[in-house]
Jmol script that loads the backbone (N, CA, C; Angstrom):
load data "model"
ATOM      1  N   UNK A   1      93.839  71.403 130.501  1.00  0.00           N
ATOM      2  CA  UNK A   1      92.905  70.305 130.595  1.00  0.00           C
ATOM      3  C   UNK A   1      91.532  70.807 130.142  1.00  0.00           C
ATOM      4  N   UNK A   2      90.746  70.556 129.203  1.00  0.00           N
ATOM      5  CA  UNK A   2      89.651  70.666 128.819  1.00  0.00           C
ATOM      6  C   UNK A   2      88.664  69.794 129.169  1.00  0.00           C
ATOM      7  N   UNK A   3      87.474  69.844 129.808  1.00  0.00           N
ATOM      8  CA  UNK A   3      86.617  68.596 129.738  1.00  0.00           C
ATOM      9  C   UNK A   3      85.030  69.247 129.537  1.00  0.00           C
ATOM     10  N   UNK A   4      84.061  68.433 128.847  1.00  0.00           N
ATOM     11  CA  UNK A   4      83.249  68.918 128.382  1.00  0.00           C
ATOM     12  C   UNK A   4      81.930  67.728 129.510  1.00  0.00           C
ATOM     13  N   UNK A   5      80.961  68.383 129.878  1.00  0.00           N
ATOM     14  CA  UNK A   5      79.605  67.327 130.982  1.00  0.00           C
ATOM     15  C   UNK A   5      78.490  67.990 129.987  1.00  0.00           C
ATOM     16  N   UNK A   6      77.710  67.174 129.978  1.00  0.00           N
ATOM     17  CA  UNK A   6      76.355  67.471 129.792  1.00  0.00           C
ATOM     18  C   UNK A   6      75.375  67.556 131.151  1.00  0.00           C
ATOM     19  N   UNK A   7      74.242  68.182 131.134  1.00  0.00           N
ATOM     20  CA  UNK A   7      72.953  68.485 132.493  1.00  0.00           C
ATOM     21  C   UNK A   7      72.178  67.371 131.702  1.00  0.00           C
ATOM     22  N   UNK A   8      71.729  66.199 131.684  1.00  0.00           N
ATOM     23  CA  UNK A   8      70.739  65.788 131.384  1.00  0.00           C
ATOM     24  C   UNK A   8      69.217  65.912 132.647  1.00  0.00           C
ATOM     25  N   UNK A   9      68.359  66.566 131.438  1.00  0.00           N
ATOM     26  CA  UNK A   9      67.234  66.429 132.980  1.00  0.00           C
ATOM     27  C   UNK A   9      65.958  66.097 132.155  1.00  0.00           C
ATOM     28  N   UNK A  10      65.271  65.690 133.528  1.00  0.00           N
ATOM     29  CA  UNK A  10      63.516  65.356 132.678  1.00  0.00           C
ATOM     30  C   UNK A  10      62.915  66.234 133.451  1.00  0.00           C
ATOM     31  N   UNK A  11      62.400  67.237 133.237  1.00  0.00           N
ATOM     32  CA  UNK A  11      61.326  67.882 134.368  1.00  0.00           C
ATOM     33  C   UNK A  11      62.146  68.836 135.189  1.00  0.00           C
ATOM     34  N   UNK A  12      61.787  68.686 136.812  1.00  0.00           N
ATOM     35  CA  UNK A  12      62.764  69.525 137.373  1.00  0.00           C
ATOM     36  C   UNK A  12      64.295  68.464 138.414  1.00  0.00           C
ATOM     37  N   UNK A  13      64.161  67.503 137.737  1.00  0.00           N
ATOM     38  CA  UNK A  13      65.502  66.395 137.887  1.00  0.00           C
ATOM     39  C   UNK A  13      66.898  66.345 137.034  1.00  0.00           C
ATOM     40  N   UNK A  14      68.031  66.629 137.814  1.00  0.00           N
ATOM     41  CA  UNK A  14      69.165  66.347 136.796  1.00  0.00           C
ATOM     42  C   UNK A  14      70.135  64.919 136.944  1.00  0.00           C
ATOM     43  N   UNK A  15      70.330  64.242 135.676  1.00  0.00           N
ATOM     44  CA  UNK A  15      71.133  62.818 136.252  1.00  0.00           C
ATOM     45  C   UNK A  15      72.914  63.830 136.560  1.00  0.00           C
ATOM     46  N   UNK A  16      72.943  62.829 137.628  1.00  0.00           N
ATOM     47  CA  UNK A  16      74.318  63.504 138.121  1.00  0.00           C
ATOM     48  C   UNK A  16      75.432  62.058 138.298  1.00  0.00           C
ATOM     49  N   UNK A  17      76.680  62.320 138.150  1.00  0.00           N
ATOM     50  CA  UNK A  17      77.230  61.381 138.427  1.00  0.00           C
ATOM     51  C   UNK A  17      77.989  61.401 139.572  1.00  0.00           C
ATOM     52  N   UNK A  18      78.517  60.538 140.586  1.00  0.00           N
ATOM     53  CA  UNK A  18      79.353  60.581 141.668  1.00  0.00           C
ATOM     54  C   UNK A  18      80.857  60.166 141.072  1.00  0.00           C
ATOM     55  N   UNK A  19      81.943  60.793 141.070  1.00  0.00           N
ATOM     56  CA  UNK A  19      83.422  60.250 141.353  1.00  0.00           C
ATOM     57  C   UNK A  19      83.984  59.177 142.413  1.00  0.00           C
ATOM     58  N   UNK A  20      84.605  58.402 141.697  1.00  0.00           N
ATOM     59  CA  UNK A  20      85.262  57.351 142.536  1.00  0.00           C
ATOM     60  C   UNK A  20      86.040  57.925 143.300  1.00  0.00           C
ATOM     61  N   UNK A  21      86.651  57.022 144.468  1.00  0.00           N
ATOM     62  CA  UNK A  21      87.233  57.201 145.638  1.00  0.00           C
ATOM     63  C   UNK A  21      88.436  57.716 145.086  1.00  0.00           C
ATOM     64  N   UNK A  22      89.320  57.922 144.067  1.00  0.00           N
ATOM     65  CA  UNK A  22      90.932  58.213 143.413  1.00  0.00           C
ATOM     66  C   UNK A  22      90.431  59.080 142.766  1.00  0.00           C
ATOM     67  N   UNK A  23      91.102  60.134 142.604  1.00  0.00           N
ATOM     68  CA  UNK A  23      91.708  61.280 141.663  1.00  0.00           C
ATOM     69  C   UNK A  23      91.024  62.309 141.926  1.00  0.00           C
ATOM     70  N   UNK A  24      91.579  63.373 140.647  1.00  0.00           N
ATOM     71  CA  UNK A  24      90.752  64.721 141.135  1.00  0.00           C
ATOM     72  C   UNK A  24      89.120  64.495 141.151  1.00  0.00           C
ATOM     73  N   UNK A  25      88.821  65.092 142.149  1.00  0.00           N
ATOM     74  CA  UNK A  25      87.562  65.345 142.696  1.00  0.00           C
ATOM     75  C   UNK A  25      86.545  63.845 142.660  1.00  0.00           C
ATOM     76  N   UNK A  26      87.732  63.485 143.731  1.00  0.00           N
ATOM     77  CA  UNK A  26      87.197  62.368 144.316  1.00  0.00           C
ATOM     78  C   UNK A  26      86.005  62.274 145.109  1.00  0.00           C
ATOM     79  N   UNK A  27      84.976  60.960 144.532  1.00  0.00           N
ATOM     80  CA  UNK A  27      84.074  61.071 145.866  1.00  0.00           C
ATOM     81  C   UNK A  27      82.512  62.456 145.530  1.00  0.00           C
ATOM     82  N   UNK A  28      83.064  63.158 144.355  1.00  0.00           N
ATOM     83  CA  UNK A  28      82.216  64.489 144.377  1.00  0.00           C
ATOM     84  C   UNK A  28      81.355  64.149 143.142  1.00  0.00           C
ATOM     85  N   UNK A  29      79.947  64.860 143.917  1.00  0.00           N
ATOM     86  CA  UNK A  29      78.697  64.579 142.402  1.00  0.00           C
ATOM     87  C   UNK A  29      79.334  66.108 141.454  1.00  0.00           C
ATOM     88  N   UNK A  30      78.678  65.114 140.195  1.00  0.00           N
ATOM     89  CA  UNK A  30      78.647  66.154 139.183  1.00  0.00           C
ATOM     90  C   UNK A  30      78.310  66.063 138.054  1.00  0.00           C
ATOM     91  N   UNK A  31      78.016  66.686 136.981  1.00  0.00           N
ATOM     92  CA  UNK A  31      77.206  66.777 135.624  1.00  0.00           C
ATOM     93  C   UNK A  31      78.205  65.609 134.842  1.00  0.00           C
ATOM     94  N   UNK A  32      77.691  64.437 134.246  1.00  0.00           N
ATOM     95  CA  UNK A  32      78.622  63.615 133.608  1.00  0.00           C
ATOM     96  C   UNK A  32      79.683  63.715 132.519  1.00  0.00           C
ATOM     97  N   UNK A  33      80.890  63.886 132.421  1.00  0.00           N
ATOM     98  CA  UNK A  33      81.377  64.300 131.630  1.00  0.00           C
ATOM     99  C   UNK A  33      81.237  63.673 130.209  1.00  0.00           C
ATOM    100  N   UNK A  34      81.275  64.150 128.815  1.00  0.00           N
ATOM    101  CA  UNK A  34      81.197  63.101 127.543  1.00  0.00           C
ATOM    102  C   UNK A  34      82.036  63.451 126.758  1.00  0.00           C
ATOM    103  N   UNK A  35      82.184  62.919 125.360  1.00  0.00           N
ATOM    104  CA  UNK A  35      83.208  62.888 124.651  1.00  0.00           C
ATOM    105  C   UNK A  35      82.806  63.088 123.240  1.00  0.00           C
ATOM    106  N   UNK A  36      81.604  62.646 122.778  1.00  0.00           N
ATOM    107  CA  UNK A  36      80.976  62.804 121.428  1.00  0.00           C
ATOM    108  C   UNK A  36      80.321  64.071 121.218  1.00  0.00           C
ATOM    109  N   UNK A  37      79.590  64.378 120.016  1.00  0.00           N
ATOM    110  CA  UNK A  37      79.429  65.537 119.974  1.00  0.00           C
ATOM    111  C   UNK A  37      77.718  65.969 120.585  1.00  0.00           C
ATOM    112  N   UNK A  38      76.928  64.201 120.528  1.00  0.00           N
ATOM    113  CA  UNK A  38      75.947  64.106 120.965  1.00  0.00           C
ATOM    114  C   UNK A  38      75.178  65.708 120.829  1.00  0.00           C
ATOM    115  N   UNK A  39      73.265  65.337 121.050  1.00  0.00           N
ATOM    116  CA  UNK A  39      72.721  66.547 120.756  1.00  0.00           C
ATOM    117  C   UNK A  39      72.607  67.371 122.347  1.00  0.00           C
ATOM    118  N   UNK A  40      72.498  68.467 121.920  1.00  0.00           N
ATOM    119  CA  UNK A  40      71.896  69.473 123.388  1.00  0.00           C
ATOM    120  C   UNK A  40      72.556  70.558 122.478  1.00  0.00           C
ATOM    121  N   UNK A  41      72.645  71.692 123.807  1.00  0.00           N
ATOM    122  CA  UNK A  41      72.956  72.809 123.486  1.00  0.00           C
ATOM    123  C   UNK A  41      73.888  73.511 124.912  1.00  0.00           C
ATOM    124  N   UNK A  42      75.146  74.280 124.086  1.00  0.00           N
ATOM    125  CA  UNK A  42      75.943  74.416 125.328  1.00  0.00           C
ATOM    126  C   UNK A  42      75.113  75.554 125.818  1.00  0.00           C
ATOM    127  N   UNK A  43      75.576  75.888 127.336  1.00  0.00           N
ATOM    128  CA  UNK A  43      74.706  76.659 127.954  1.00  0.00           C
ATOM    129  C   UNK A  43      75.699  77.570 129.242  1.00  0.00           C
ATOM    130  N   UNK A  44      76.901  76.599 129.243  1.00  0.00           N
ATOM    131  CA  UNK A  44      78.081  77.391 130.261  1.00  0.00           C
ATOM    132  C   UNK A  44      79.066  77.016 129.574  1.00  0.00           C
ATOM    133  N   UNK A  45      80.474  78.213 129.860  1.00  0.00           N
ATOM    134  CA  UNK A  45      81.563  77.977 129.657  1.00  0.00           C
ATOM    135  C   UNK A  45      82.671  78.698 130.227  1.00  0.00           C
ATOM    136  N   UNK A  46      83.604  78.217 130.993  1.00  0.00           N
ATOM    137  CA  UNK A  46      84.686  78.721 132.259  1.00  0.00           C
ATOM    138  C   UNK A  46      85.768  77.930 131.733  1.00  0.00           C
ATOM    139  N   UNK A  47      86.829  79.276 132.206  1.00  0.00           N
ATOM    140  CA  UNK A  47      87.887  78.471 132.340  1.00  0.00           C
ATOM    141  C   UNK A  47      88.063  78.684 133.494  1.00  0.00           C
ATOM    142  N   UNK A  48      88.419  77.640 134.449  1.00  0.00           N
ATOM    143  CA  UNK A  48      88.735  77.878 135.930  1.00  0.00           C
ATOM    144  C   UNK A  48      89.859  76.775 136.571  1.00  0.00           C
ATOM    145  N   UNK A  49      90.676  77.540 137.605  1.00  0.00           N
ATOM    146  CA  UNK A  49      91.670  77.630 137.940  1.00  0.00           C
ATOM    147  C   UNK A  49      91.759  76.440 139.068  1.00  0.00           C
ATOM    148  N   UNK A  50      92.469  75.592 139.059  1.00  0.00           N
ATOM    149  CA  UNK A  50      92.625  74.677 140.779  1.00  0.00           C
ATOM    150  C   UNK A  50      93.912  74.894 140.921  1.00  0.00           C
ATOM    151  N   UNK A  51      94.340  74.370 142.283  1.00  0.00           N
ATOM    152  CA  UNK A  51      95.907  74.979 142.580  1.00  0.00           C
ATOM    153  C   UNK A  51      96.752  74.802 142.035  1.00  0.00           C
ATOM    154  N   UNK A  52      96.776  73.240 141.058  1.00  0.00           N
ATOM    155  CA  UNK A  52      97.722  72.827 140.145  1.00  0.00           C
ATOM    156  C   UNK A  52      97.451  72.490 138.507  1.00  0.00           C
ATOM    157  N   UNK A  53      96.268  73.299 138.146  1.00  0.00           N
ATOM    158  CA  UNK A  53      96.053  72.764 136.591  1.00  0.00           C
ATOM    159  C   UNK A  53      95.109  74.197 136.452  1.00  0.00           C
ATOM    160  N   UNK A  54      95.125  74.183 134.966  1.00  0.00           N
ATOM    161  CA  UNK A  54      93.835  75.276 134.423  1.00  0.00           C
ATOM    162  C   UNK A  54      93.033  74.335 133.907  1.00  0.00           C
ATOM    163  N   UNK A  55      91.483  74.488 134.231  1.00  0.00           N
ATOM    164  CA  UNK A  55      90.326  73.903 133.405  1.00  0.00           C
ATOM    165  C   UNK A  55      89.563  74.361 132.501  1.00  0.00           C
ATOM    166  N   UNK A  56      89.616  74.277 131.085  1.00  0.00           N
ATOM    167  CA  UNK A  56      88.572  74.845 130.281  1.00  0.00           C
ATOM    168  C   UNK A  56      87.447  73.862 130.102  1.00  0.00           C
ATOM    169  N   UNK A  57      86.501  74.277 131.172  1.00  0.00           N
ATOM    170  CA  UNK A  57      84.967  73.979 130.580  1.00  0.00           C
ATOM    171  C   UNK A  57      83.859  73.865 130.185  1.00  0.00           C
ATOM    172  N   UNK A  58      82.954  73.214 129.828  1.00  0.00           N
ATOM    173  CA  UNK A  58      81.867  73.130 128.850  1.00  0.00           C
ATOM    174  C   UNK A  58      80.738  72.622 129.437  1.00  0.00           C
ATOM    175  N   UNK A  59      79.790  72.934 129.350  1.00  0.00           N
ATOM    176  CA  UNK A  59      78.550  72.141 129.922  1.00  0.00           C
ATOM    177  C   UNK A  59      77.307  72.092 129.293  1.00  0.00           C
ATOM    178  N   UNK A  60      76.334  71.369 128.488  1.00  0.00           N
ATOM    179  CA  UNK A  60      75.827  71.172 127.658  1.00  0.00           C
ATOM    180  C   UNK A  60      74.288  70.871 128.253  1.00  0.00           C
ATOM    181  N   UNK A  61      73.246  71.257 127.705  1.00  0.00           N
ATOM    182  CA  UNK A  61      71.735  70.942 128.534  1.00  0.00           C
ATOM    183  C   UNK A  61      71.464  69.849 127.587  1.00  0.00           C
ATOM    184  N   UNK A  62      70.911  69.022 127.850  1.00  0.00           N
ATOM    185  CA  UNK A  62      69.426  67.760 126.671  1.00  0.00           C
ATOM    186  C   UNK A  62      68.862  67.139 127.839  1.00  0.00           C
ATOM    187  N   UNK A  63      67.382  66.884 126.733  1.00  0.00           N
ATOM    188  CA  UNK A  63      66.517  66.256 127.170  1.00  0.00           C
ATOM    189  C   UNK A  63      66.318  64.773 127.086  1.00  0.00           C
ATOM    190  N   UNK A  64      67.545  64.163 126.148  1.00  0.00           N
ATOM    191  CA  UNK A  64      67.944  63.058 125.748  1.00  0.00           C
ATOM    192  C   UNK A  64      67.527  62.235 126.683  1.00  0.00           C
ATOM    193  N   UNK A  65      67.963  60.938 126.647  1.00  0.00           N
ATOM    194  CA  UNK A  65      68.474  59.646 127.784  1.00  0.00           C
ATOM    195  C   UNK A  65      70.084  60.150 127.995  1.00  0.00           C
ATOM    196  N   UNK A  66      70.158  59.904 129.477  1.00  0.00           N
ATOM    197  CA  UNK A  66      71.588  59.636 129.523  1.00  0.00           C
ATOM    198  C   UNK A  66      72.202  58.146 129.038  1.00  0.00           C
ATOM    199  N   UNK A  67      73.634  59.006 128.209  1.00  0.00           N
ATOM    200  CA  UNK A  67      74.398  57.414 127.878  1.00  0.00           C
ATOM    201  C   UNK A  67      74.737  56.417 128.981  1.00  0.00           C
ATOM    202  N   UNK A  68      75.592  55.373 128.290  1.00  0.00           N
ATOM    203  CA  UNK A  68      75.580  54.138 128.984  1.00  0.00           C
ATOM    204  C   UNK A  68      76.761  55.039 129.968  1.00  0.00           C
ATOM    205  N   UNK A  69      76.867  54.468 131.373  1.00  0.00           N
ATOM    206  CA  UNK A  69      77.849  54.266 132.638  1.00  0.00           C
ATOM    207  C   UNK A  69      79.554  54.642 132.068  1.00  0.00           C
ATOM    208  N   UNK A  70      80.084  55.718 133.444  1.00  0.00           N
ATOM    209  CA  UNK A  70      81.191  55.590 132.064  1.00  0.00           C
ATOM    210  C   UNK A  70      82.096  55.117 133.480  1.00  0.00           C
ATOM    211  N   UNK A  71      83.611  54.974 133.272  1.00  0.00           N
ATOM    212  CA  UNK A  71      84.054  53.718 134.312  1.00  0.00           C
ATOM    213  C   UNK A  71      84.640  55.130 135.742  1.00  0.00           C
ATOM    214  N   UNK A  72      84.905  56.512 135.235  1.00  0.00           N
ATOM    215  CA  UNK A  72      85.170  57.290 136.236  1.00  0.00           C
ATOM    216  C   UNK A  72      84.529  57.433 137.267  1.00  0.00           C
ATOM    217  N   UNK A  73      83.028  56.998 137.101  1.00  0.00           N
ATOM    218  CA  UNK A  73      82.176  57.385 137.985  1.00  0.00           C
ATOM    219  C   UNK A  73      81.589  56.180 139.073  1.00  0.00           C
ATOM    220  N   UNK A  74      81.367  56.165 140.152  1.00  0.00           N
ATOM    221  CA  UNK A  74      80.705  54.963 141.244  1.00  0.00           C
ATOM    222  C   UNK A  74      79.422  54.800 141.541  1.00  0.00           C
ATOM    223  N   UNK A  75      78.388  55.706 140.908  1.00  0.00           N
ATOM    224  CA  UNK A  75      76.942  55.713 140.537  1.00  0.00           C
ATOM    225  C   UNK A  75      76.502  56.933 140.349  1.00  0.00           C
ATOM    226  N   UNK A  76      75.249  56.986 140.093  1.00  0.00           N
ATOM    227  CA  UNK A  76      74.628  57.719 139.030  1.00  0.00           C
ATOM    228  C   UNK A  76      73.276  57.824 139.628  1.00  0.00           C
ATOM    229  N   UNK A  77      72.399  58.897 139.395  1.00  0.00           N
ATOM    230  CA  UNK A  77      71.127  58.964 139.880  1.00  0.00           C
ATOM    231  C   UNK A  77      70.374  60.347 139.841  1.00  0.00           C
ATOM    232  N   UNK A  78      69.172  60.481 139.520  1.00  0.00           N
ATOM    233  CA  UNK A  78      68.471  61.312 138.918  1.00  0.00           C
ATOM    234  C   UNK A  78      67.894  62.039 140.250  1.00  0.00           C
ATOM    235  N   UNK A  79      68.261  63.491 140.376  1.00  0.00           N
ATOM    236  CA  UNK A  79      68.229  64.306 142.027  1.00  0.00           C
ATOM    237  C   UNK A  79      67.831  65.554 141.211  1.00  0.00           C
ATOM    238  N   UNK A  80      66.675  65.786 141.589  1.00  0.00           N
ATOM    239  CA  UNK A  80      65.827  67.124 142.076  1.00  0.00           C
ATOM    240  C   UNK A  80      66.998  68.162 141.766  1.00  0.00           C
ATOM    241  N   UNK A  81      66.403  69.265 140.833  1.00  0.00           N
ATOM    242  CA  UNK A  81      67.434  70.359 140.963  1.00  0.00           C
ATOM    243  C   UNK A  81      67.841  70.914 142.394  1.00  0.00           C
ATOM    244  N   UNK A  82      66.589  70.942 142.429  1.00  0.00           N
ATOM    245  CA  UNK A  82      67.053  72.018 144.812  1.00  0.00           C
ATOM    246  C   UNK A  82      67.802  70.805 145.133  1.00  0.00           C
ATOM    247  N   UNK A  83      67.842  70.439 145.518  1.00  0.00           N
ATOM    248  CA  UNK A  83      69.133  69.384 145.860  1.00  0.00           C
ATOM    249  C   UNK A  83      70.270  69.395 145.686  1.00  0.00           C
ATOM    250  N   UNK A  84      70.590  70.134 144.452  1.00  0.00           N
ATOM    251  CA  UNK A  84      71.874  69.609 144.202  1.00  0.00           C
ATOM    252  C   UNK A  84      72.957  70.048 144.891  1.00  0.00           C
ATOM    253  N   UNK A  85      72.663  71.471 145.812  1.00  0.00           N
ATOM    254  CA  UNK A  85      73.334  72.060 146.578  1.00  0.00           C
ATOM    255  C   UNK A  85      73.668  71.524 147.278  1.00  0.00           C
ATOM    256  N   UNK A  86      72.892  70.419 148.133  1.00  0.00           N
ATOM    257  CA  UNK A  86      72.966  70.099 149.379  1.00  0.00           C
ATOM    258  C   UNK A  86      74.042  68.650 149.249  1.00  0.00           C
ATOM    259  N   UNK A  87      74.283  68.271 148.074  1.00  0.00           N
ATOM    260  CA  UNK A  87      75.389  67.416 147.930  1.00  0.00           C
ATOM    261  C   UNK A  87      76.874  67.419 147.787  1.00  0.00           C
ATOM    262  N   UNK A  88      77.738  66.498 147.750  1.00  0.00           N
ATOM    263  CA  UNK A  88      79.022  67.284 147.858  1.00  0.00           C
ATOM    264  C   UNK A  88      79.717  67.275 146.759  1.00  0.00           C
ATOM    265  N   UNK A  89      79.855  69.251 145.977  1.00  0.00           N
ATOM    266  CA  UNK A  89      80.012  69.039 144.925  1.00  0.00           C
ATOM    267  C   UNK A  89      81.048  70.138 144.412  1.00  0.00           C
ATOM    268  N   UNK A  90      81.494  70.094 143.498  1.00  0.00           N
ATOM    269  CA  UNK A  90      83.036  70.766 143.513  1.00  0.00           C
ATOM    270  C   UNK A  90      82.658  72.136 142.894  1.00  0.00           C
ATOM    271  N   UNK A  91      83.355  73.143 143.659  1.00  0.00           N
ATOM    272  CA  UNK A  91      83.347  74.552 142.860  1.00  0.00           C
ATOM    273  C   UNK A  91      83.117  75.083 141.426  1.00  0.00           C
ATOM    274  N   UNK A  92      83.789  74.317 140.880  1.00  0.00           N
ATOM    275  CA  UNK A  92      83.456  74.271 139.147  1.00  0.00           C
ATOM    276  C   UNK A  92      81.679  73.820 139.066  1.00  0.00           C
ATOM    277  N   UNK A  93      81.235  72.770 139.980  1.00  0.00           N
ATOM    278  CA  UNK A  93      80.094  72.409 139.431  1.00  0.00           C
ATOM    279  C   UNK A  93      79.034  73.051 139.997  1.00  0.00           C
ATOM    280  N   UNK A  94      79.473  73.617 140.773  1.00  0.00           N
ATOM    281  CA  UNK A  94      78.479  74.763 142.078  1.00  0.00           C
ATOM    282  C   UNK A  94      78.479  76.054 140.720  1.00  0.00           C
ATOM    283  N   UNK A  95      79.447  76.428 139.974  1.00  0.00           N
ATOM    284  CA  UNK A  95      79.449  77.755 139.327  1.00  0.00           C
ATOM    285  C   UNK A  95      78.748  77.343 137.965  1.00  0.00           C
ATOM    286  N   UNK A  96      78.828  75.825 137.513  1.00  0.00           N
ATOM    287  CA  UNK A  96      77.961  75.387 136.267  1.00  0.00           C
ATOM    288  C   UNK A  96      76.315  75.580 136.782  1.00  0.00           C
ATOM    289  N   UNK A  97      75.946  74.547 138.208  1.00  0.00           N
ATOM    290  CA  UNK A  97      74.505  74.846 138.545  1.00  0.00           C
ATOM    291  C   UNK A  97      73.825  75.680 138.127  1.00  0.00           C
ATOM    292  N   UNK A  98      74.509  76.995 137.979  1.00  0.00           N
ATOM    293  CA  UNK A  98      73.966  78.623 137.782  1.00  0.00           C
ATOM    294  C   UNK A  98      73.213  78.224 136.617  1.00  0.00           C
ATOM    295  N   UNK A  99      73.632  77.872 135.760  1.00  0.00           N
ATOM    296  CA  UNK A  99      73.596  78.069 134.418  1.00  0.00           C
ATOM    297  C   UNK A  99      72.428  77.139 133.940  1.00  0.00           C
ATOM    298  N   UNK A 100      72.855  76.322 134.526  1.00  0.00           N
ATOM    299  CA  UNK A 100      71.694  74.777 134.733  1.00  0.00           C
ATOM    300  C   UNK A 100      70.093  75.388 135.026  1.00  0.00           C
ATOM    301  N   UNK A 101      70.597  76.108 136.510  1.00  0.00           N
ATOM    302  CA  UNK A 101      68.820  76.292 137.132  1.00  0.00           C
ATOM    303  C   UNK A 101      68.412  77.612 135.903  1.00  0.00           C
ATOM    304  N   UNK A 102      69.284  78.226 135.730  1.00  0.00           N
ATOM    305  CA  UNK A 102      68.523  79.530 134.448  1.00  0.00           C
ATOM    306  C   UNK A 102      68.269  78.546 133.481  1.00  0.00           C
ATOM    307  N   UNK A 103      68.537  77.643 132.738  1.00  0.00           N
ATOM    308  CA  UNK A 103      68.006  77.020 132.048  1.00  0.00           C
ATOM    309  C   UNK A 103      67.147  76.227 131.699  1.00  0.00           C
ATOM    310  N   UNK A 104      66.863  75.624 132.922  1.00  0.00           N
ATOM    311  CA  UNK A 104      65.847  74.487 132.709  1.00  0.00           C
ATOM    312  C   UNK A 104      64.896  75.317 133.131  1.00  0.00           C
ATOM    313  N   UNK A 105      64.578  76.387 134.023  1.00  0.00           N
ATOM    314  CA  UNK A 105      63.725  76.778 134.484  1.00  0.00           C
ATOM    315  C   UNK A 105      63.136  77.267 132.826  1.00  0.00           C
ATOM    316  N   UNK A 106      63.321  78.309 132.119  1.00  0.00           N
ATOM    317  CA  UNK A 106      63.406  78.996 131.161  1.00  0.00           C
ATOM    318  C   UNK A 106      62.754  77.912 130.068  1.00  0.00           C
ATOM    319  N   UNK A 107      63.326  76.768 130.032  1.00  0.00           N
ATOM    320  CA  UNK A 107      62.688  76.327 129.014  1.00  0.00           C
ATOM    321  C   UNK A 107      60.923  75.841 129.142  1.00  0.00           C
ATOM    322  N   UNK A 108      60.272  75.743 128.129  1.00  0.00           N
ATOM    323  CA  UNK A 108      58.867  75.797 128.410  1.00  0.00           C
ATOM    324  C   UNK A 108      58.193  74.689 128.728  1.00  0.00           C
TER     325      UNK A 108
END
end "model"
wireframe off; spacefill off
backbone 0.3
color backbone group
């Protein structure tokens, strides 16, 4: 399974998306996943393991707008990097954060 999210942020805010109540990682915030090749720049990449699938993924920084709503997700909302810990958010996206806070911090 491959899936590729972008970090969109303005400042020290990232838009995050929440998962619907069904499927894997239900219910859990996280960097929105996309599908085009759209601009940014990748900035993490894991392949990581859950009990029943391998994940290869991708995670991409811009300063863009986030795109339109996509139907996996149950809302959306722009949260303070320090925060993001304190929400409930899946291992994969706890090990992307890393990559996130070295980055945005870093940029000028």
């Amino acid at each position: 399974m491959s899936l590729r999210a972008c970090c969109y942020h303005k400042e020290d805010t990232v838009w995050m998306a929440q998962r619907g109540p069904d499927g894997l990682w239900a219910g859990l915030w996280e960097f929105p996943e996309f599908t085009d090749d759209g601009s940014g720049e990748k900035i993490f990449e894991i392949k990581h393991i859950l009990s029943h699938r391998r994940v290869e993924f991708e995670l991409w920084l811009s300063g863009e707008s986030p795109p339109i709503e996509a139907a996996q997700y149950s809302r959306y909302r722009w949260i303070p990097l320090g925060e993001v810990q304190g929400l409930g958010i899946s291992a994969l996206t706890r090990k992307a954060l890393g990559a996130v806070q070295s980055a945005v911090v870093m940029e000028p």
